[in-house]
C-alpha positions, 0 to 999 in steps of 0.5 A, a space after each residue: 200572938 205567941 210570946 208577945 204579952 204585954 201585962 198592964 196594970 189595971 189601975 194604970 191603963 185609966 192614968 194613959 192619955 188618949 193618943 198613948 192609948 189608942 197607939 197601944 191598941 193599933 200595936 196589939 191590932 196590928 201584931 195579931 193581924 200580922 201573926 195571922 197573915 204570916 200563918 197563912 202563908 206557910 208553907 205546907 206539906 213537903 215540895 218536891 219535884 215529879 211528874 204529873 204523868 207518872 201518877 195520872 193514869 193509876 193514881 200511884 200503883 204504877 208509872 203507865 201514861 196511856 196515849 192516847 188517854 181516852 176517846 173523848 176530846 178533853 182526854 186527849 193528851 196530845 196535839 197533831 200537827 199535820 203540816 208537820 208531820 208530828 205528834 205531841 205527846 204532852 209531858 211536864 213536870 210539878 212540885 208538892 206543896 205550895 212553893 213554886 219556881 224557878 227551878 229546871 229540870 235535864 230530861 232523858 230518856 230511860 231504855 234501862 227500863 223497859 228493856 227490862 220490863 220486856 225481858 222480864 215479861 211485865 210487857 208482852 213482846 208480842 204486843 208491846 216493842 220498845 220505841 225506837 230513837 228514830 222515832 221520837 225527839 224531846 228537850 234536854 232540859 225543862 225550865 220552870 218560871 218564877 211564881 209556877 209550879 210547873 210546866 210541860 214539854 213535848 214529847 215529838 213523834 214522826 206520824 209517818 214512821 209511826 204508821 209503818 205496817 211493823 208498827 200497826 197492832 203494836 203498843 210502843 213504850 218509851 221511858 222519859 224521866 226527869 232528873 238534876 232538879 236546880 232546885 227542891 227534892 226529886 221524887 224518885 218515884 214519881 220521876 220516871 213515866 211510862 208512856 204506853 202508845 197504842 198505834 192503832 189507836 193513834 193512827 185509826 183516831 181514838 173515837 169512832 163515829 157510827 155513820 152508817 145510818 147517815 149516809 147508808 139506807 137500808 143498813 141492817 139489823 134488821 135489813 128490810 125486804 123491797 119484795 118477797 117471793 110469794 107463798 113465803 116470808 124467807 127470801 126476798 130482794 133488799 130494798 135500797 140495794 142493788 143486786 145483778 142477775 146472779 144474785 137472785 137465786 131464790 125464783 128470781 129472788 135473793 140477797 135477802 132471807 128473813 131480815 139478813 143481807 145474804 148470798 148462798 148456792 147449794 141447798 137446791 139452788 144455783 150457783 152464783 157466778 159474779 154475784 154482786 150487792 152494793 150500795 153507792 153513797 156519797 160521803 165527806 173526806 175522812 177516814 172511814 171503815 167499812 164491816 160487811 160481817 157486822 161485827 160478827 157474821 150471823 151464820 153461813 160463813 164456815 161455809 165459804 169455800 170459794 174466795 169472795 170479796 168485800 169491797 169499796 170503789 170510788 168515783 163509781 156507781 157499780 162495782 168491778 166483775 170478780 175476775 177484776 177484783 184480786 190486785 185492782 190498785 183502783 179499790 179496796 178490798 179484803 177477803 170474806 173471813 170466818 170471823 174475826 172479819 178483816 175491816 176494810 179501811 179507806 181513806 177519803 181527801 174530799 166529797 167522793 161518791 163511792 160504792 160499797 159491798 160484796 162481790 162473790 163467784 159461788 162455783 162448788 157446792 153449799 156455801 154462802 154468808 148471811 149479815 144482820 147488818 153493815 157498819 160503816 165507821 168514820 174515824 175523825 181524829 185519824 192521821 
């Protein structure tokens, strides 16, 4: 123990009666140990009060808090309450070093900053848009108890502005700093958050699950042939598949051409009035989008001249007539694109038979798609 040395002579230690002794090594047992509890229970390093969100996303090189973080389920750094119509954003504050609380912190947010981050074009404004106060809520202060280093507060999103159509695309920022510590040094630099929410990302749910070879047969990649026309391996009819009449263009062949889903007129062959290839399946409530491109056409689209429609409809086992389909409040559909295809989003809110596909109506000359396969996507972290 520094600077507690006792010096005993040599000859006088044998000259101390036996209970003098042994209180003479329980006082030097005793302060040694004492001195090595007291040094580890020091204190280290220098405390102060930050947010853990400010440094978790960059580790330092910027104050960025992506939401929502990632797309497994120990990533996601919010809560939906549903009944509520709210999304949690979880935020809190901590301090360095080994010391804890009580302390508490005011809470606010900083518009300053990324209104000026925007202007200054460290945001896109194409993309990124500032939150709006309507939007969210948060605590004025946040307490910290006895014996904790820290805690979190809540950072509270209203799910049905968040879902408005001026939002959908967008990252929204928000800057929520804390600030007036009771108690330790505020870490400036650490003080101020970015939260950088991706809507789509949110609304869509971060994590999607490929379901298509669940539930659909026959989905592609490559598409398989019930039958080819003979004396040749090009054209055929899709197995698992249903397609009218119209469809099969090829000497009552069509919807298949070596291992691709395809509709064509021109070249030789027919027209294709009210062409249609669908599939009726039944799936479990959920959010569900549906690609009849694959992700990317696999040639024939720069040809498609008259619209033509992808298309999902519920409750039914067929598909409606072109004529029905523009302004149907009753399905879902999007037009047929050069790529990027649109994805057609649906939403199911229990066990529903629905069918799916492509209805065209081919009138002028040499056009047509061909798709290596469909993807059917279900999101289940969705709103």
């Amino acid at each position: 123990m520094a600077g507690n040395v006792l010096l005993i002579p040599k000859n006088s230690i044998m000259k101390l009666k036996y209970p003098a002794a042994m209180l003479l090594l329980l006082y030097f047992a005793t302060g040694f140990e004492a001195c090595d509890k007291a040094d580890s229970d020091q204190a280290f390093g220098i405390t102060g009060v930050y947010m853990p969100q400010a440094n978790i996303g960059s580790g330092g090189v910027d104050n960025n808090y992506l939401v929502p973080a990632g797309t497994d389920t120990s990533t996601y750094n919010y809560i939906v309450d549903r009944p509520g119509k709210k999304i949690h954003i979880i935020m809190g504050a901590s301090l360095t070093g080994s010391e804890s609380g009580p302390y508490s912190v005011d809470i606010s947010v900083d518009n300053d900053t990324t209104t000026k981050m925007l202007s200054n074009g460290t945001y896109d404004r194409a993309l990124y848009k500032q939150m709006p106060a309507s939007m969210f809520t948060l605590p004025a202060k946040l307490e910290v108890a006895a014996g904790q280093r820290g805690a979190t507060f809540r950072v509270s999103l209203n799910i049905d502005q968040l879902k408005l159509t001026e939002y959908a695309g967008k990252k929204l920022l928000l800057a929520v700093k804390i600030a007036n510590p009771t108690h330790y040094t505020l870490i400036s630099r650490l003080s101020t958050t970015i939260m950088i929410l991706d809507v789509n990302a949110l609304v869509v749910g971060p994590r999607k699950d490929w379901v298509g070879s669940s539930y659909l047969k026959n989905p592609g990649n490559p598409f398989a042939a019930a039958a080819l026309q003979p004396g040749q391996t090009r054209w055929g009819t899709l197995a698992d598949w249903k397609t009218n009449a119209s469809v099969l263009s090829h000497g009552g062949y069509g919807g298949f051409s070596s291992g691709l889903l395809n509709m064509e007129s021109g070249w030789g062959s027919p027209q294709i009035l009210n062409g249609k290839i669908y599939q009726t399946v039944t799936l479990p409530a959920g959010n569900y989008y549906y690609d009849l491109s694959g992700g990317d056409w696999s040639g024939g689209e720069h040809f498609l001249k008259d619209p033509a429609y992808s298309v999902v409809a519920m409750n039914v086992d067929s598909l409606p007539d072109y004529k029905d389909i523009a302004g149907n409040p009753n399905i879902k559909y999007v037009l047929l694109t050069k790529a990027p295809q649109q994805i057609l989003n649906f939403q199911l809110t229990e066990t529903t038979k629905i069918t799916l596909g492509s209805v065209i109506n081919y009138i002028q000359n040499e056009q047509g798609f061909k798709t290596k396969q469909v993807l059917l996507y279900s999101y289940p972290q969705s709103l």
